[in-house]
C-alpha positions as CSV (number, residue, x, y, z in Angstrom):
1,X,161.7,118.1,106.1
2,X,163.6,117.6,102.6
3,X,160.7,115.5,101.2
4,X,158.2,118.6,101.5
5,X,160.9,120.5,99.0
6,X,161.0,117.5,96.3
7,X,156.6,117.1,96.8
8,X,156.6,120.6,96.0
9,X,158.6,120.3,92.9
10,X,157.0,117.1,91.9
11,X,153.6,118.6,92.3
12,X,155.0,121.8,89.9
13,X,156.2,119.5,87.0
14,X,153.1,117.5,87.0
15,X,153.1,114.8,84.1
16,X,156.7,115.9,83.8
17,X,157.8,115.3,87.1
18,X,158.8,111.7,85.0
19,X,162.4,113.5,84.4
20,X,162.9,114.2,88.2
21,X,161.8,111.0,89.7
22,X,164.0,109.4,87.2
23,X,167.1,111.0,88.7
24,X,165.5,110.6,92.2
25,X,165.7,106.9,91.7
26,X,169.1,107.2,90.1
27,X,170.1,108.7,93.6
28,X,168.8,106.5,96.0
29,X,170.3,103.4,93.8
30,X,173.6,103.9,96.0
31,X,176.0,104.7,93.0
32,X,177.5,107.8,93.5
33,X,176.6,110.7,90.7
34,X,178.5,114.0,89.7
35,X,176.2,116.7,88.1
36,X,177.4,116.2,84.9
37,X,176.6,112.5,84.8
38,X,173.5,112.8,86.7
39,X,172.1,115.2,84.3
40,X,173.5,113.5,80.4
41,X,171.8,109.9,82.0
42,X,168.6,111.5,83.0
43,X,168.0,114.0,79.8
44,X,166.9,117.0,82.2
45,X,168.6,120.6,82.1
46,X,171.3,121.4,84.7
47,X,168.8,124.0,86.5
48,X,165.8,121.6,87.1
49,X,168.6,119.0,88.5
50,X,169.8,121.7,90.8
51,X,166.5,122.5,91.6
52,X,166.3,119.0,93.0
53,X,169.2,118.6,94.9
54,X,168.7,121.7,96.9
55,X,165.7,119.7,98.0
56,X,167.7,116.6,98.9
57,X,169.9,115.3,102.1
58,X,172.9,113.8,100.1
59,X,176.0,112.8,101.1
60,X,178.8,113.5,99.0
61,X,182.4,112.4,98.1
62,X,184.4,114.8,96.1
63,X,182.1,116.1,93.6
64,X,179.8,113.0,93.9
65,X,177.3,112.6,95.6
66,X,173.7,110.5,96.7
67,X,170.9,110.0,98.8
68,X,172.6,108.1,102.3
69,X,171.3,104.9,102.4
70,X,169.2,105.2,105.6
71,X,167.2,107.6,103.8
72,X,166.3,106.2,100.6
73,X,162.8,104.8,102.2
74,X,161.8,108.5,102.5
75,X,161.8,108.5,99.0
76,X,160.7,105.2,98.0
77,X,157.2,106.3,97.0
78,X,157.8,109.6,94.7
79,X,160.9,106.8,92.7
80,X,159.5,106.2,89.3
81,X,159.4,102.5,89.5
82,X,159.5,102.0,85.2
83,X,162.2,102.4,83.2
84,X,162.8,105.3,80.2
85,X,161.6,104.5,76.9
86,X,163.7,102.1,75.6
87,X,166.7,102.8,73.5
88,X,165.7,101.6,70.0
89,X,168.7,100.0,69.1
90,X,170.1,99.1,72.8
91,X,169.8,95.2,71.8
92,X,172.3,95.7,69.0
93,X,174.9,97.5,71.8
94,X,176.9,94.4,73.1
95,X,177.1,92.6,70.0
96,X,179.6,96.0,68.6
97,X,181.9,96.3,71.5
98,X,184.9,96.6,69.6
99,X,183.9,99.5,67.6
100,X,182.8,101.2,71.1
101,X,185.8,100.7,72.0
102,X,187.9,102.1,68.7
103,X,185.4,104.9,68.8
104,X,186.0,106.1,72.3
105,X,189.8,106.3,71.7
106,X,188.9,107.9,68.5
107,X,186.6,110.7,70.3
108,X,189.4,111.3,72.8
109,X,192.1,111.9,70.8
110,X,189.8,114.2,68.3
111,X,190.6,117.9,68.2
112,X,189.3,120.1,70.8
113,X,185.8,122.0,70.5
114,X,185.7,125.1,69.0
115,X,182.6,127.5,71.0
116,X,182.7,130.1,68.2
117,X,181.1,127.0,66.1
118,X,178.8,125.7,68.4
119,X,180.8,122.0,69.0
120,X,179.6,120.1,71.5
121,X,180.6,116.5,71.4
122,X,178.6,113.6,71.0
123,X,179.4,110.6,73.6
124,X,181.1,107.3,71.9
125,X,178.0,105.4,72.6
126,X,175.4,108.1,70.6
127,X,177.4,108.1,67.5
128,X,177.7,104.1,67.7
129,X,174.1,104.4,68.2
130,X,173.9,106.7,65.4
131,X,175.6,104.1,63.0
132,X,173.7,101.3,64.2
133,X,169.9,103.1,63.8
134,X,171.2,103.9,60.3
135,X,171.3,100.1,59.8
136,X,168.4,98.8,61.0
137,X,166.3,101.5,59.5
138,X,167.8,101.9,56.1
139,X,169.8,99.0,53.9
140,X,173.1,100.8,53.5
141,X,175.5,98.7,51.0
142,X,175.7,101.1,48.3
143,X,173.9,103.9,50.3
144,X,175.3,107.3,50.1
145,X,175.7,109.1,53.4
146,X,176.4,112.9,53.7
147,X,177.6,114.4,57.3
148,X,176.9,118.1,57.2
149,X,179.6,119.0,59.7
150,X,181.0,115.8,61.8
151,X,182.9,117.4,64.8
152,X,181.2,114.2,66.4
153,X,182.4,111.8,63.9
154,X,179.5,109.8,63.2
155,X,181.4,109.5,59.9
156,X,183.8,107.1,61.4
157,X,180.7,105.1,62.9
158,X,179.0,104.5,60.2
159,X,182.6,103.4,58.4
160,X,183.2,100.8,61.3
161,X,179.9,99.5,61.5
162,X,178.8,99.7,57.5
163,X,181.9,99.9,55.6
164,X,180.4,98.9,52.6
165,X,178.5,102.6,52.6
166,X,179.5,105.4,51.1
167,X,180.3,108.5,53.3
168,X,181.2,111.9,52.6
169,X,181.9,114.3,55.2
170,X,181.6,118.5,54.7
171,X,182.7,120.4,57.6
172,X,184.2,123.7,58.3
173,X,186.8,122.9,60.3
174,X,190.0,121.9,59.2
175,X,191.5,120.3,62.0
176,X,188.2,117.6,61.8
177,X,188.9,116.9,58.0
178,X,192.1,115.9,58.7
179,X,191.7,113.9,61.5
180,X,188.8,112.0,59.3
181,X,191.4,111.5,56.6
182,X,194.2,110.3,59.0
183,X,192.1,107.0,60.3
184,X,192.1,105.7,56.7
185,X,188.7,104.3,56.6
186,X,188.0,105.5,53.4
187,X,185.9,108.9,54.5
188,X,185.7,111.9,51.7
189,X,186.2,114.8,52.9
190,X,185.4,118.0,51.7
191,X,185.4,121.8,53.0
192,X,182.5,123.9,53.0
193,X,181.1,127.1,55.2
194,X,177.6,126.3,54.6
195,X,176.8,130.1,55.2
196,X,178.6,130.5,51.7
197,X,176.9,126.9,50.2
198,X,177.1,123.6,49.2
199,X,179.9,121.6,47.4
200,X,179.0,120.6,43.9
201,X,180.2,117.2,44.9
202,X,178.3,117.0,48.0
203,X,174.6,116.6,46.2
204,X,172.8,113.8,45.1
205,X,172.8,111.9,48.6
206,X,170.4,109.4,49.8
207,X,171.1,110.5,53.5
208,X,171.8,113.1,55.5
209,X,173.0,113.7,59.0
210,X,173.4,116.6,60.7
211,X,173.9,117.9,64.7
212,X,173.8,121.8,63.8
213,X,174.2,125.0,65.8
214,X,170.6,124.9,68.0
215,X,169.8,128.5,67.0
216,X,166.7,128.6,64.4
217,X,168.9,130.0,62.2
218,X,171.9,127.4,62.4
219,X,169.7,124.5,62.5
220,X,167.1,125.8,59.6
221,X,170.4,126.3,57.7
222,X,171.8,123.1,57.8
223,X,168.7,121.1,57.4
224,X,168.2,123.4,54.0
225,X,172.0,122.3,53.0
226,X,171.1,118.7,53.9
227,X,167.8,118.9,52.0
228,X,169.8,120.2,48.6
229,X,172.0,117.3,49.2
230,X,169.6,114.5,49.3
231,X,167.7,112.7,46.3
232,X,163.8,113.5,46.1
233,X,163.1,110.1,48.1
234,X,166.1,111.0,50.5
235,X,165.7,111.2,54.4
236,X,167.6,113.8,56.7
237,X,168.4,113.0,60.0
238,X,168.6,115.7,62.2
239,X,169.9,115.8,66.1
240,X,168.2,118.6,68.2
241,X,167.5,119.4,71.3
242,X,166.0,122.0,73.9
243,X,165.4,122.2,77.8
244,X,162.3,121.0,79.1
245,X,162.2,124.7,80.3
246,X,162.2,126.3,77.0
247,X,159.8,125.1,74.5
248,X,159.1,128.4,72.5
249,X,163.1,127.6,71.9
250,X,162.1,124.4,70.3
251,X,158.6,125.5,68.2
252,X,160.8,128.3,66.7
253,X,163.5,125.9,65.3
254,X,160.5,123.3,64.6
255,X,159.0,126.4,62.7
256,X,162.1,126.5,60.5
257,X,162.1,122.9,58.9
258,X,158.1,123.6,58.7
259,X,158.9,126.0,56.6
260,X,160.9,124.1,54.8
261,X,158.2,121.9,54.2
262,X,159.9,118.7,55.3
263,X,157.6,115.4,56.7
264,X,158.5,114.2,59.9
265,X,158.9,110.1,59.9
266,X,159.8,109.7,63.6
267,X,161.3,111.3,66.3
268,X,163.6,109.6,68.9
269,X,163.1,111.7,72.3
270,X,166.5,112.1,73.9
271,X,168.2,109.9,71.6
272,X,171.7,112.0,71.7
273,X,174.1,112.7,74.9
274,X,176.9,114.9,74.9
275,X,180.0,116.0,76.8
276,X,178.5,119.5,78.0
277,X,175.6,121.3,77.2
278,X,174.1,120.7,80.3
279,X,171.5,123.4,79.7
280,X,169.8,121.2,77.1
281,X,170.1,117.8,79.8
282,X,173.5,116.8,77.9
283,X,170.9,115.4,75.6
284,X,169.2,115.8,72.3
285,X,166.3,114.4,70.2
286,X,166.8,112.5,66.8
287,X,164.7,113.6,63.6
288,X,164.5,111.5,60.9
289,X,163.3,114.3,58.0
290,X,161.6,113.8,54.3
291,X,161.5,115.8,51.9
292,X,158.1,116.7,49.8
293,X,157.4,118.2,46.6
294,X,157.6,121.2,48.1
295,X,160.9,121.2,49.8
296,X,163.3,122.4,46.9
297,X,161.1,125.2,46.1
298,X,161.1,126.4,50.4
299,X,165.1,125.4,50.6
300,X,165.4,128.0,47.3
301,X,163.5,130.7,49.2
302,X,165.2,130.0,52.8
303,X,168.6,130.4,50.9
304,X,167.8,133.3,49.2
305,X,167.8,135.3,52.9
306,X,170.9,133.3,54.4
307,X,172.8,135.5,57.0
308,X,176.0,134.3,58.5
309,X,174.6,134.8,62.0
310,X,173.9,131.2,63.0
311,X,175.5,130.6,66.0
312,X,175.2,131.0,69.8
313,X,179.0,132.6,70.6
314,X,181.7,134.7,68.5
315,X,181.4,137.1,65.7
316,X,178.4,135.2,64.1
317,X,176.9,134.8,66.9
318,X,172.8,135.5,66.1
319,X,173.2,138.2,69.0
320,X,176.3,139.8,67.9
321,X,176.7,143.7,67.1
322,X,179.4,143.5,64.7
323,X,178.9,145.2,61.5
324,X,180.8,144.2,58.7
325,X,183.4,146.2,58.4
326,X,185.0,149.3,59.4
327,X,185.5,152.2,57.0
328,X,186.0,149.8,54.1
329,X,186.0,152.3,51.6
330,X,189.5,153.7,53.0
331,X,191.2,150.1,52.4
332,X,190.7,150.8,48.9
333,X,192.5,154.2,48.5
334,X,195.1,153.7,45.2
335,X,193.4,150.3,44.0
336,X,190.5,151.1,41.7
337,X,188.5,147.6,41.9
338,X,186.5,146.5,38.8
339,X,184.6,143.9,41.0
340,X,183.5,144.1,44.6
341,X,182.5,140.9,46.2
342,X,180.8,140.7,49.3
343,X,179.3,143.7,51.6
344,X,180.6,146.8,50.7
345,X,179.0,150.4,51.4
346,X,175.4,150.6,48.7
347,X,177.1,154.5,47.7
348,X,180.0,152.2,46.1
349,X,179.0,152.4,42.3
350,X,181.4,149.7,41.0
351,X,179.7,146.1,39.9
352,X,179.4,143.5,42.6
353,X,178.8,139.8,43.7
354,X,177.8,138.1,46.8
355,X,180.8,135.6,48.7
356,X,178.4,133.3,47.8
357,X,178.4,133.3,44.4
358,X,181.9,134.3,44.1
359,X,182.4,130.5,45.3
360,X,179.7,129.1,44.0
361,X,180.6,129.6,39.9
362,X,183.3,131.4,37.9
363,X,182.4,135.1,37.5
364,X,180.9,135.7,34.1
365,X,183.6,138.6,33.3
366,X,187.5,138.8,33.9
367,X,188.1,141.3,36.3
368,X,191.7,142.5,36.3
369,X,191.6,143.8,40.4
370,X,189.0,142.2,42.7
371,X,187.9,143.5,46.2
372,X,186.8,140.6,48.2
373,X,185.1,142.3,52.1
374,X,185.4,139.5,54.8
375,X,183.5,139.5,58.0
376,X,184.8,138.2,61.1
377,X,183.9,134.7,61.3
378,X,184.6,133.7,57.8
379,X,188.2,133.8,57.7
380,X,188.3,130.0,56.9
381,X,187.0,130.7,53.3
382,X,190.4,133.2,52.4
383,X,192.1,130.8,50.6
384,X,189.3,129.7,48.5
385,X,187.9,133.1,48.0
386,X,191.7,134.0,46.3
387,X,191.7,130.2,44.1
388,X,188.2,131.6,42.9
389,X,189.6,134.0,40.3
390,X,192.2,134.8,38.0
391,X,192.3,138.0,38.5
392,X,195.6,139.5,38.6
393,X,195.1,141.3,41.8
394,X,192.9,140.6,44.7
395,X,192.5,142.5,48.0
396,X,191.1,141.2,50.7
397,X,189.6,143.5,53.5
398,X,189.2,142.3,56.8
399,X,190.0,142.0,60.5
400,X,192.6,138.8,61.8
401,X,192.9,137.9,58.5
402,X,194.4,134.4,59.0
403,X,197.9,133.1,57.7
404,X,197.4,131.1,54.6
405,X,198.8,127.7,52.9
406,X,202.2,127.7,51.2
407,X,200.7,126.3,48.0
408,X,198.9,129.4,47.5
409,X,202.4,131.1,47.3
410,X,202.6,128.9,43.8
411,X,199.7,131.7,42.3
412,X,200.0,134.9,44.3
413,X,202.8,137.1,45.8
414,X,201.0,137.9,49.5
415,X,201.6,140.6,51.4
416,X,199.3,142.1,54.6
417,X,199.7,144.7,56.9
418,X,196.6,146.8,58.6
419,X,193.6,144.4,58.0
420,X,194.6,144.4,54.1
421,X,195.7,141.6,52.1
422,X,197.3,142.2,48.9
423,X,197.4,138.9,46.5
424,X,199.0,139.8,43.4
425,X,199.1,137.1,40.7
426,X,202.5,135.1,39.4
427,X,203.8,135.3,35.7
428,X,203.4,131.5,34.6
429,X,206.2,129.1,36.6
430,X,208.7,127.2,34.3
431,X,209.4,123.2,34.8
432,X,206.7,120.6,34.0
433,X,205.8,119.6,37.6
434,X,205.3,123.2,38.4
435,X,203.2,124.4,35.1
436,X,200.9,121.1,36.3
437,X,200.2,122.4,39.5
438,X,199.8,125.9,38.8
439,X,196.7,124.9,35.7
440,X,195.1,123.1,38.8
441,X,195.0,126.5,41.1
442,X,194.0,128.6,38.1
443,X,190.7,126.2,37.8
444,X,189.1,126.6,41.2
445,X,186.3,125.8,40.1
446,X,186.5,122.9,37.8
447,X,187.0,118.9,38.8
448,X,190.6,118.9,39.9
449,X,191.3,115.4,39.1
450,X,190.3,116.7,35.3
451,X,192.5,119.9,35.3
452,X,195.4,117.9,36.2
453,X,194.4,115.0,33.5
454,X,194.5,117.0,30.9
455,X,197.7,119.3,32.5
456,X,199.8,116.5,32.2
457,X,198.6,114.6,28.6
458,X,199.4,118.6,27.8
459,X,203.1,117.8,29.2
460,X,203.5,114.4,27.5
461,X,202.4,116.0,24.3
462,X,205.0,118.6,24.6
463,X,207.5,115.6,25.4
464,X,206.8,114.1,22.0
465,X,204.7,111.2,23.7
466,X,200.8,109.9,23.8
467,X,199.5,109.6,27.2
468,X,196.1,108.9,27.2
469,X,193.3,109.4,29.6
470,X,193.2,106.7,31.2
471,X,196.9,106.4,31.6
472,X,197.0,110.3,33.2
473,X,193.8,109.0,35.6
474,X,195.9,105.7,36.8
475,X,198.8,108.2,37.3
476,X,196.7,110.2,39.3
477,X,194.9,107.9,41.2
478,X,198.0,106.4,42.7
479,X,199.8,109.6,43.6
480,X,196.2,111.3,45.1
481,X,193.7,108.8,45.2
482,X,191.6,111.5,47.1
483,X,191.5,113.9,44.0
484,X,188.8,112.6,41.9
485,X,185.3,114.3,42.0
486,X,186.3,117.4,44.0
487,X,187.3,120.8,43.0
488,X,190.0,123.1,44.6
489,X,187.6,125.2,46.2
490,X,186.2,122.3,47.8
491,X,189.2,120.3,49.3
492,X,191.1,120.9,52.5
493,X,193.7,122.6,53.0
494,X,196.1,119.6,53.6
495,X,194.6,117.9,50.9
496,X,195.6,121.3,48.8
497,X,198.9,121.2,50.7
498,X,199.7,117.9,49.8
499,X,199.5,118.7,45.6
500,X,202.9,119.7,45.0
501,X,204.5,116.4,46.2
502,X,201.5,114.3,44.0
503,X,202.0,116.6,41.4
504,X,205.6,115.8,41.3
505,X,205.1,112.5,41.6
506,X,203.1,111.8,38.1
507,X,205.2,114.1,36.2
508,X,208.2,112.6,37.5
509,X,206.3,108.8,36.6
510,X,204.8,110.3,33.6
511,X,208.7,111.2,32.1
512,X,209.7,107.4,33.3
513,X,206.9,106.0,31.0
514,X,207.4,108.1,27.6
């Protein structure tokens, strides 16, 4: 008899048998279920659900399926009568059906998931929920947000629902900063790999949110990044999750923020539901995270032994074999580097620096020929690992190096062939507009918005005119009102693509003026 099969695993789960008499009663309610559904409503892992079925006599209908109706009083005592928990902020849900509804088209037309970065998207409803828990546990006119990575676009959320809050997003991914930036709602966005650190501009938050790799190491990396972000009386809220089946999965990743000495205020069980990641119930907890006195010191530390291996699939995945890179020494036949940044062979004699810090601050000499390794995995930071110096000539060594911007063909003359890129450095351009953009890709690391201030009060100068700072910054703010408080190295590529044409545009208004 099927009901022997479901005692049996009733009996085995024990006080946590609540997950499968949840879906038991879900079943027998006569609505018909897919797997997928079935599992993301009930917050259990695809293998205990199939576990239950095979215990079941269903009746099914394409790939639904339930208990037949004639046989739901078999069941009717092992049902769990109650309710889940209730959703914290469910009241607030009917009263925002508008922005569900802007936020599911928004989610639908989003780009597509990337595996070798862990994405997993977030249903319409959690990051709605996201936005709305925000508001009833924090006042957010005025309030800083940072998203540390937003594949989900809680971004856009919290933009719809608190507009008067102030959101920055940092992602790794392109395609997402973009797609932010195209729905207008007044999102910053900026580019980071936060293997490689933290935009300068990024800090000083009052909130963080982040939905990282679940490995250890991705999610006790992005908690760290989210921790130097915030103030000292910040909160982090972190989105996590785990089967029921694998808790040493989920002490080991709740090891890492202990070690980052961080004070739990409240965890919502099973607060976040997802397309996929049915291994984990389609479903995820909700952290909310404070820092302590002793938070900075433990981020410092936890830094200080970063790998790039944080992620589940790919090239840095945390179980991948890939070395660095193959016989790097033979890329550099006939070049002579004065600087080597990244991992080269320890027999390699000549000075070196860490990607990290390469990005991170302008190198304290002026290396004529720079040697830059790049792993698989972090081919995204190329074309800020070239605006990093001014060295005349940089060579990059790595496998599927990817194609790079055109405005980078305003500094370098590029060439690649074998897993070698060769970037050699541009006299200066003539023409105003051009001189303009070129000072802003020499100073990767400085304020952008600045660079070009004082690039083109340089140009009116040389025109016989005054222009003064405040004139240049009204220039610039109608022409790229995206460009203040961000550095090259920090904004995405289309924002970087779009410069030429802004440029232009102010030097062409700044000649109509004087």
């Amino acid at each position: 008899m099927e009901r022997d099969g479901v005692e049996r695993l009733l009996s085995e789960a024990g006080a946590d048998s609540r997950r499968l008499r949840h879906a038991l009663t879900l079943l027998c309610d006569a609505r018909w279920w897919t797997l997928a559904d079935l599992v993301r409503e009930t917050a259990t892992s695809r293998r205990t659900i199939e576990a239950l079925l095979r215990e079941l006599r269903l009746e099914r209908r394409d790939d639904t399926f339930r208990v037949p109706l004639t046989h739901v009083p078999d069941y009717q005592d092992l049902i769990a009568l109650a309710p889940p928990p209730e959703d914290p902020v469910a009241h607030l849900l009917p009263h925002y059906t508008h922005e569900l509804d802007r936020l599911k088209d928004l989610v639908a037309r989003a780009p597509r998931a990337r595996h070798v970065l862990d994405h997993v998207s977030a249903t319409p409803e959690t990051v709605l929920r996201r936005a709305l828990l925000l508001g009833a546990r924090f006042w957010l006119p005025g309030t800083r947000l940072l998203c540390v990575g937003d594949h989900d676009l809680t971004s856009l959320a919290v933009k719809l629902v608190h507009p008067e809050t102030d959101v920055t997003v940092v992602d790794i991914d392109e395609r997402i900063l973009a797609y932010i930036d195209d729905q207008r709602l007044g999102v910053r966005t900026r580019w980071a790999d936060l293997r490689l650190g933290l935009p300068a501009s990024a800090r000083d938050h009052d909130l963080a949110l982040t939905d990282p790799p679940y490995t250890p190491e991705g999610t006790g990396l992005f908690v760290a990044r989210a921790a130097e972000a915030v103030k000292d009386d910040g909160r982090i809220l972190l989105a996590y999750g785990a089967s029921e089946r694998t808790p040493m999965l989920a002490f080991k990743v709740q090891q890492a923020l202990a070690d980052l000495n961080l004070a739990y205020e409240a965890i919502y069980p099973d607060f976040n539901r997802y397309f996929g990641a049915e291994a984990i119930g389609s479903a995820a907890d909700l952290y909310i995270l404070r820092p302590t006195t002793k938070t900075r010191p433990a981020v410092t530390s936890r830094l200080s032994r970063q790998t790039t291996a944080i992620y589940t699939q790919g090239p840095q995945a945390v179980e991948s074999s890939q070395s660095a890179l193959s016989a790097p020494v033979e890329a550099l036949q006939g070049f002579d580097p004065e600087l080597l940044v990244g991992d080269w062979p320890k027999e390699l004699t000549t000075p070196r620096a860490r990607l990290s810090t390469w990005l991170s601050k302008p190198y304290a000499a002026a290396p004529d020929r720079v040697a830059v390794a790049l792993p698989p995995g972090l081919e995204a930071a190329l074309p800020r690992l070239l605006l990093a110096t001014r060295a005349s000539h940089v060579r990059v060594v790595g496998s599927g190096l990817p194609s790079l911007p055109d405005v980078l063909s305003t500094v370098y003359k590029l060439s690649a062939a074998g897993g070698v890129l060769d970037a050699v450095r541009l006299p200066q351009p003539d023409g105003e507009a051009a001189s303009v953009l070129r000072r802003i890709l020499d100073n990767g690391h400085a304020k952008l918005a600045n660079t070009w201030r004082e690039a083109l009060i340089a140009v009116a100068r040389a025109q016989g005119a005054t222009l003064t700072k405040n004139e240049a910054r009204t220039l610039i703010g109608e022409a790229a009102p995206w460009a203040e408080g961000l550095t090259p190295l920090e904004a995405p590529l289309h924002r970087l693509s779009s410069l030429p044409e802004a440029v232009t545009e102010t030097v062409t208004a700044l000649t109509r003026t004087t």
